[in-house]
Residue, then its C-alpha position, 0 to 999 in steps of 0.5 A: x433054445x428058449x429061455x429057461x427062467x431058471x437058468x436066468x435066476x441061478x446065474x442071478x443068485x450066482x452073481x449075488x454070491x460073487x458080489x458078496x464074497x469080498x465085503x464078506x471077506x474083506x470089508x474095508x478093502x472093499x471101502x477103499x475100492x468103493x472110496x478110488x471109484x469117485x476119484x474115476x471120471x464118468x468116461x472111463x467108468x462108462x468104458x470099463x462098463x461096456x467092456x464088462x458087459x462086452x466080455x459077458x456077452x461074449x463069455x455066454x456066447x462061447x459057453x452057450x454055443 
């Protein structure tokens, strides 16, 4: 199965309009979030990215197999 670059752009734009929804939504919830963030230390930003991408990986993997 090769990579099908439409499939790549759809769950791009899908991920664009997952994004959008809650500053679109609300905006100053999304400020507070964004305002704790630089309260993190970049450790445990770094852990919650690897296991962000982790459970992605393994979501395409189930959906694709």
């Amino acid at each position: 199965m090769g990579l099908d670059w439409s499939d790549l752009l759809a769950a791009l734009g899908l991920c664009l309009i997952i994004e959008g929804i809650l500053p679109f939504l609300n905006p100053n919830a999304v400020r507070r979030a964004f305002a704790m963030l630089l309260t993190i230390d970049n450790g445990t930003m770094r852990v919650v990215g690897v296991v962000a991408m982790a459970a992605g990986a393994v979501l395409i993997y189930l959906v694709r197999t």
